[in-house]
Every structure is written in C-alpha cells, then in structure tokens.
C-alpha positions as CSV (number, residue, x, y, z in Angstrom):
1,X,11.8,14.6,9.6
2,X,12.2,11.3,12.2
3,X,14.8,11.1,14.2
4,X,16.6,8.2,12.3
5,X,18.8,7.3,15.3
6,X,15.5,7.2,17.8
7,X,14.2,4.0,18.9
8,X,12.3,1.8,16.9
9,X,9.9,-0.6,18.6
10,X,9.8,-3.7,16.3
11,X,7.2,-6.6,15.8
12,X,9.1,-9.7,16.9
13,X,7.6,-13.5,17.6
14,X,5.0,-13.7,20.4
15,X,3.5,-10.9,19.2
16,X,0.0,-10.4,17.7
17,X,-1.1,-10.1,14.0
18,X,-4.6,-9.5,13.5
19,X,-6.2,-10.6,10.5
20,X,-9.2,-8.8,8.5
21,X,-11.3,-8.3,5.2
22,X,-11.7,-4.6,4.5
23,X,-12.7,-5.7,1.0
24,X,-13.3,-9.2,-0.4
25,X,-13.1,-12.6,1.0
26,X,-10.5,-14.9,1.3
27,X,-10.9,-18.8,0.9
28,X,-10.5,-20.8,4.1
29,X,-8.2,-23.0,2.8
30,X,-6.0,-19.7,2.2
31,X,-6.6,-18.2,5.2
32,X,-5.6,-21.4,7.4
33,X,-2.4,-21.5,5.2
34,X,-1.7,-17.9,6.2
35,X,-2.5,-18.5,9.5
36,X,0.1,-21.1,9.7
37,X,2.8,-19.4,7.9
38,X,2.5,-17.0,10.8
39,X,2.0,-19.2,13.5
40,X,5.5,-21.0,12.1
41,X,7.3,-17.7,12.3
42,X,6.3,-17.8,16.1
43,X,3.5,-14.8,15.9
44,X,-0.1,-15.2,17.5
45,X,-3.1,-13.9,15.6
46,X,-6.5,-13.0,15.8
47,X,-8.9,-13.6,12.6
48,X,-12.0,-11.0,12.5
49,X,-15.3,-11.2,11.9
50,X,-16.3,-12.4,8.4
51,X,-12.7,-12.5,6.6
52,X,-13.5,-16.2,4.8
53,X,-17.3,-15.3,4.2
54,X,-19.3,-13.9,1.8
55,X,-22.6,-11.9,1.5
56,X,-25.2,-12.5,-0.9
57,X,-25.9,-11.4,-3.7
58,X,-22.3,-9.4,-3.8
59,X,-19.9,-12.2,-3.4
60,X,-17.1,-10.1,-4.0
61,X,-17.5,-8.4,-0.3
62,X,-16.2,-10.6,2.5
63,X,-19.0,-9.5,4.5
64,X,-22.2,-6.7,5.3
65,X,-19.8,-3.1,5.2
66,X,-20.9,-3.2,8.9
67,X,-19.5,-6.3,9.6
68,X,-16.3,-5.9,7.8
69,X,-15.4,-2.3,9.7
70,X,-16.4,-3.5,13.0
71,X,-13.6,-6.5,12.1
72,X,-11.1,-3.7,11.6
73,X,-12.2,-1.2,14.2
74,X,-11.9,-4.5,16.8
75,X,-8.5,-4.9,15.6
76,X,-7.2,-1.6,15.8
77,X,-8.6,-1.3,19.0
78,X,-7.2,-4.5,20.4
79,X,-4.0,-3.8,22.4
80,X,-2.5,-7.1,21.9
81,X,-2.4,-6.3,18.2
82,X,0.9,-4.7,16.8
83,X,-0.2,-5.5,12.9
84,X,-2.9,-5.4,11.3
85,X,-2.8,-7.3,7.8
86,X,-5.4,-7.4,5.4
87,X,-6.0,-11.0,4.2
88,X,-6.7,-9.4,0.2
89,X,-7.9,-7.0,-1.8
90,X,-10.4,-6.9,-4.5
91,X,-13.4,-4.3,-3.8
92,X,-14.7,-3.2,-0.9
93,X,-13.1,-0.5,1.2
94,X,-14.5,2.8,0.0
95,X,-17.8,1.0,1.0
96,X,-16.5,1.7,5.0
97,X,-15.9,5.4,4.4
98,X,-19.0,6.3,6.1
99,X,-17.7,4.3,9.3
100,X,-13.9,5.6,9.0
101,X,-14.9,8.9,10.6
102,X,-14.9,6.7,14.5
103,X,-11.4,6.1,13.6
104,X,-9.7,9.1,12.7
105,X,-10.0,10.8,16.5
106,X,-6.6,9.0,17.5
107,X,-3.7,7.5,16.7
108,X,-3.3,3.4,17.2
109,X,-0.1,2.3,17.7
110,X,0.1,-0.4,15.1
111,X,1.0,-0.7,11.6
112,X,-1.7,-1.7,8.4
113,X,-0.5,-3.9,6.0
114,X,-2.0,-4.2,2.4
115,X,-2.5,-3.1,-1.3
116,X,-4.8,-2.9,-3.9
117,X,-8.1,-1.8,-2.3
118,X,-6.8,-1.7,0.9
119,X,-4.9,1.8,-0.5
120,X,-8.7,3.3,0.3
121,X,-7.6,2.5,4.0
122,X,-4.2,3.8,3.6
123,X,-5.4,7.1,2.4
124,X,-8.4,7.8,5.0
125,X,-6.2,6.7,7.8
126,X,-2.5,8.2,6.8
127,X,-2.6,10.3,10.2
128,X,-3.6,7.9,12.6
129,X,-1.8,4.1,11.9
130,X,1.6,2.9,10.5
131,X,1.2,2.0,7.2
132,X,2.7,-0.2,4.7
133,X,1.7,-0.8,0.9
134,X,2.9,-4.4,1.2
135,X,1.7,-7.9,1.0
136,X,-1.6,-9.1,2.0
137,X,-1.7,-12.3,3.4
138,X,-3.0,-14.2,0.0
139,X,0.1,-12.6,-1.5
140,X,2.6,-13.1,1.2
141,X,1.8,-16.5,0.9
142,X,3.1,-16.8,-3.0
143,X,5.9,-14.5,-2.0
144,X,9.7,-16.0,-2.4
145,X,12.4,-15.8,0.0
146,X,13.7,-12.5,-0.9
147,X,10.9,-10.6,-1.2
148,X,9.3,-12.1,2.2
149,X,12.6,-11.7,3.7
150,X,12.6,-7.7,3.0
151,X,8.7,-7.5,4.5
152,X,9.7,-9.0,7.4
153,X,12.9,-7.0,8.1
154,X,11.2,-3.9,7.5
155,X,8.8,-5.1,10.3
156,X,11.4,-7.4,12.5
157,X,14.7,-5.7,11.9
158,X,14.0,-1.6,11.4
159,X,16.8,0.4,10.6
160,X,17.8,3.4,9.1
161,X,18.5,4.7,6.6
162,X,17.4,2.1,4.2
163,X,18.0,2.0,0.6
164,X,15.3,-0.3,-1.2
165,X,16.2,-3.4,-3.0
166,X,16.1,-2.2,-6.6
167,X,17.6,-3.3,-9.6
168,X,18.3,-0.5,-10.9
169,X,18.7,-1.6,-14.5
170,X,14.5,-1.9,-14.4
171,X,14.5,2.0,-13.6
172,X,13.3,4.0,-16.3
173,X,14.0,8.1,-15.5
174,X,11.0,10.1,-17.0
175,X,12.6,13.3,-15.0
176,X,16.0,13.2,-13.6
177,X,16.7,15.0,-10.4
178,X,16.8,14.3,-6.3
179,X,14.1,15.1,-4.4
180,X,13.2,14.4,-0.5
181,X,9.5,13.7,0.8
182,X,7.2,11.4,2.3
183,X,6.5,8.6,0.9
184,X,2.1,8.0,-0.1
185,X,0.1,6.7,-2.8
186,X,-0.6,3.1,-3.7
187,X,-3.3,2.2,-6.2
188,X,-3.8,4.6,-8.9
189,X,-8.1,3.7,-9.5
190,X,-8.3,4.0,-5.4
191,X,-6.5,7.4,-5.0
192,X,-8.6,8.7,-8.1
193,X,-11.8,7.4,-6.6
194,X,-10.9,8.7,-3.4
195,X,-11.4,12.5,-5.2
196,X,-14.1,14.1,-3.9
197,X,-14.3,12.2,-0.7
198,X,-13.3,13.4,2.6
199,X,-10.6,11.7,2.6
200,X,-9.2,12.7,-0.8
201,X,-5.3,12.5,-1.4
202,X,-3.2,15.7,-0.9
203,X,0.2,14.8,-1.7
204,X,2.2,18.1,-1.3
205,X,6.0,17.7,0.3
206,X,5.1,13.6,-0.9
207,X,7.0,11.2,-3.1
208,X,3.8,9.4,-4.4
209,X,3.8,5.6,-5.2
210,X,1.6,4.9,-8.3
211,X,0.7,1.3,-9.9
212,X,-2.7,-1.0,-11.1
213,X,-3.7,-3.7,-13.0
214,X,-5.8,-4.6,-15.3
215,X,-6.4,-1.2,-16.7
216,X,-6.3,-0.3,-20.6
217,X,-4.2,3.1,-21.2
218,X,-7.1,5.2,-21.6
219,X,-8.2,4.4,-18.0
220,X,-5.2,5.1,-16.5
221,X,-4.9,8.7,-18.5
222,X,-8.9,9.4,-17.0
223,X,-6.9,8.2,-13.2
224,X,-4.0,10.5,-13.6
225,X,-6.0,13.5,-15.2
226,X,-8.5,13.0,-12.2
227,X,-5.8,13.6,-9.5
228,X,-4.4,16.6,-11.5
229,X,-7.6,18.1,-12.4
230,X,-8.2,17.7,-8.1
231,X,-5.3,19.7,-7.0
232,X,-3.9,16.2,-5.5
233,X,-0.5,17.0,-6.8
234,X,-0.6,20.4,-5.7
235,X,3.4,20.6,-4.0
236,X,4.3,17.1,-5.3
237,X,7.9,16.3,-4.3
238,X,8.3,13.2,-6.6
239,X,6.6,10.1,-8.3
240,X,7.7,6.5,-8.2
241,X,5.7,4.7,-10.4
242,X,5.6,1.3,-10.3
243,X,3.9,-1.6,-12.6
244,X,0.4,-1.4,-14.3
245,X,0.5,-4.9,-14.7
246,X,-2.6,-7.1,-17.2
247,X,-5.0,-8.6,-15.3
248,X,-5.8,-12.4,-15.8
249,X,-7.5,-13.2,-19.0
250,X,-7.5,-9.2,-19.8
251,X,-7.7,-8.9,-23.6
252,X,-6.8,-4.8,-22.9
253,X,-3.3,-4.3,-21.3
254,X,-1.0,-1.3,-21.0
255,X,1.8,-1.2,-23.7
256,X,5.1,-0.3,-22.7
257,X,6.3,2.4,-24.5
258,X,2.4,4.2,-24.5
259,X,2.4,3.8,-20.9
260,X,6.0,5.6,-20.6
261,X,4.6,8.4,-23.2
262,X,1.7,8.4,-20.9
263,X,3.6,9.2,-17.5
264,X,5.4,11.7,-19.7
265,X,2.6,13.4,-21.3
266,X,0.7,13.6,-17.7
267,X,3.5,14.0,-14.8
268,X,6.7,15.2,-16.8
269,X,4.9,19.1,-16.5
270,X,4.6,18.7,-12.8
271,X,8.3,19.3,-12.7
272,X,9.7,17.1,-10.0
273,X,11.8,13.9,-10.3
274,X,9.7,11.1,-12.4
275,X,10.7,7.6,-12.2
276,X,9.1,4.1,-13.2
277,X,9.7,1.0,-12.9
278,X,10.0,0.1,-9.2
279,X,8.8,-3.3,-8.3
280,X,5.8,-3.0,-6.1
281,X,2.2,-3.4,-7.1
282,X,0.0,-6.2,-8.6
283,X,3.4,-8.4,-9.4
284,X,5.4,-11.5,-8.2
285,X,7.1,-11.1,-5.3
286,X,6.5,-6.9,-4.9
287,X,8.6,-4.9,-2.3
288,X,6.4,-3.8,1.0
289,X,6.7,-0.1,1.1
290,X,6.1,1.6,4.0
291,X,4.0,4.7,4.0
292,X,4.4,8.2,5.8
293,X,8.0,7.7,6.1
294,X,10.4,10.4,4.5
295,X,12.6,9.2,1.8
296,X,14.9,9.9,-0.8
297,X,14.5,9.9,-4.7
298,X,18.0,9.9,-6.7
299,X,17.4,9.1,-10.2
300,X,21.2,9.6,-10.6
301,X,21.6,6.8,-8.5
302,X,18.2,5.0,-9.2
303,X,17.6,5.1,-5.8
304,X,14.9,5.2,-3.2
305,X,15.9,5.6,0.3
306,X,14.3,5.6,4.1
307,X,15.5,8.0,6.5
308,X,13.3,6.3,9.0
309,X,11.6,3.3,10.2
310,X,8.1,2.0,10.3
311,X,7.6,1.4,14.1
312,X,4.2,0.4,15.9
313,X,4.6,3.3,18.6
C-alpha cells in the first residue's frame, strides 16, 4: 500500500496537458473550446496528430489506427507532458492493441485521463501510467463547478486519505461489508472485450469500477457473464457499480429494479462487498476516479475512500 504521507508531485498552471484521440474525433469548434478552458486555468498544451479529423469511410475514428497511436505514443513520450487527456471517446482504442506492446516496456511519469473507450487504454496500460477514469475534454467542458472542481483537486490539490463526494442516499448495498483494494475497471463492454486479449482484466486484490450506456439488460448480463466465465474476477476485493445510463434516442434502456436483480443475480455469489449507484460513468457531471490507487469500500458508511494520491512521478 502507498505511503499516504509521501510526497505527491501535483500538476499546477504552467504545466503541459497534451491532448489526443485514441478513439473518435472531436469537432474543432470543441476542441478550441477545450483548449481555452485550459489555457484560462493557466496550463499549456499540445494537441496531437489527427484529434479533430476523420478517416474515410469510418468517420467514427479520429484518424488511420497508425496515426492515432503515434499521437499518444508522442505524448507519453514528451517530457513536458504531465497529463495526458483524451479529447472523447466513442470507438476506437482496441484498434491500437497491436501498437500498445512499444509502450508497456516502462513506466511514463504522467497520468491518462478518460472514459468510455478510453478504458481499453486504462486496462493495457495499468502498469506503466497514472490513470484516471475521468472526464474527457468534450465532457469536462459540460461539467459544473463541483464536479470540475473535484477533477481538478484530485490533480492540483492531492491529498490523502480522500473520501469521495457521494451522496450517500443514491447508494444502493447489493452486499454489505468493508473491503480494501485497488481501485480498476471502467467500462463494462471494454473490459468484456478486452477478454481474450493480451491485455485482459485480472482484477484480484481490486475494487472494480463498473458502468455503460446505451446497453439493453441482456447485453450487460452477456458483459458480466463474460468476465466471470474469464476468471477476471478471480480474488475480487469489491465492486462499485456505477450508472448504465440510456443512450440518446435508445428505444432499449436498463430498468432499474432488473438491473439491481441483475448485479445480484451475477456478482452477489462472488462474495465480496457489492455496491451501486456511485456517480461516475456516461452521466452529468461524473466524479474522476483515479485508477490503481488503494481504497476503501464501507457499505456501512456508503463510503469510498483513497489511501493515496494520483501523482505524475
């Protein structure tokens, strides 16, 4: 476990954020309004290769899978770059798996930044970057005071221990107990998808973050019953699940009360603590989570806390 009274070496203004599309494209009018949101906070930043493009005839990829990991591989190589944030998500970055190998040899000091399909990233690179399943830029634009204010004391401000922001009134308990572990996970489809790759999810001695959109309940069962079926759970210390929220226009959505009986019917047999609820994911305003860092899950309490910091060293 960290050291929690160590130090911490922060991102402050004057520092670099480098800015990347592992996945899809952002528009340029959204990325030059992210790009002065962080200029106004007083940080540089880079933008790489192909972040506001597009490549025919797959428009949902920001750029050729070439082009998009040599963006990111520039970036993590670049000392002048303490984070790395992903500008969205969308599709994109199971397609760099191939490349990813070239980056696993060492460890960058510098923290990723991103959700959705940038989870793919989390999980191939969970030994060699700082990681945090927060905001990318398109949503830390939409993001209000509160929730912005959190990501950026996380990353400006590190202390611990840290208890998150909850309310704990939205915290269902599936499986009541305490339980310490690191903190992993992210998007339920990538970790699923990422079974059978080389860098499939092993989540033993891990409190594992779960949430999606846009999925029906069925889909989410096949997700679950794909980790457990993997031996990804193997040694779980915990879950967190947070929201499986409807997608825009989706006609299929995940009720309530089928997607508690769900969690139940798949995790409750693991036998650790089980909690849902959280706000992170595909919401308004989610908390940044940072990844690899060992918490604490009281469902007594409905609490989640950080016993260390997310640092860039």
């Amino acid at each position: 476990m960290a050291n929690s009274s160590a130090p911490v070496a922060k991102l402050q203004p004057g520092d670099t954020i480098g800015l990347c599309a592992p996945a899809g494209p952002v528009p340029h009018e959204e990325l030059a309004a992210g790009i002065a949101m962080l200029q106004a906070r007083g940080y540089r930043t880079i933008v790489a290769e192909g972040v506001s493009g597009s490549v025919a005839p797959f428009p949902y990829l920001a750029n050729d899978d070439e082009v998009r990991f040599s963006g990111l591989q520039a970036l993590l190589n670049n000392p002048e770059v303490k984070l790395v944030l992903c500008v969205r998500g969308g599709y994109g970055t199971q397609r760099l798996y191939p490349w990813l190998p070239d980056l696993t040899t060492r460890h960058y000091q510098k923290i990723l930044c991103g959700y959705s399909d940038i989870t793919g990233l989390h999980t191939a690179l969970r030994c060699n970057v700082s990681r945090i399943h927060g905001p990318n830029l398109s949503t830390l634009l939409a993001m209000d005071t509160s929730s912005s204010d959190w990501f950026w004391s996380l990353l400006e401000y590190p202390t611990s221990p840290i208890q998150l922001p909850a309310t704990t009134e939205t915290i269902d308990v599936l499986v009541p107990g305490k339980t310490v572990g690191t903190l992993e996970g992210g998007n339920l489809c990538l970790l699923a998808h990422s079974c059978g790759t080389r860098f499939q999810p092993q989540f033993s001695g891990c409190i594992v973050l779960l949430e999606d959109v846009g999925e029906p309940l069925y889909r989410i069962d096949r997700f679950l019953t794909q980790l457990l079926n993997s031996g990804a759970f193997h040694g779980v210390a915990g879950i967190v699940a947070g929201t499986v929220s409807p997608s825009a226009g989706s006609t299929e959505s995940c009720e309530p009360q089928q997607l508690r009986q769900l969690w139940m019917d798949r995790l409750a047999p693991l036998g650790v603590p089980v909690v849902s609820g959280c706000r992170f994911g595909h919401i308004s305003n989610p908390l940044a989570l940072p990844l690899g860092l060992p918490a604490v899950l009281d469902t007594q309490t409905r609490c989640i806390t950080l016993l260390a910091s997310i640092t860039t060293e």
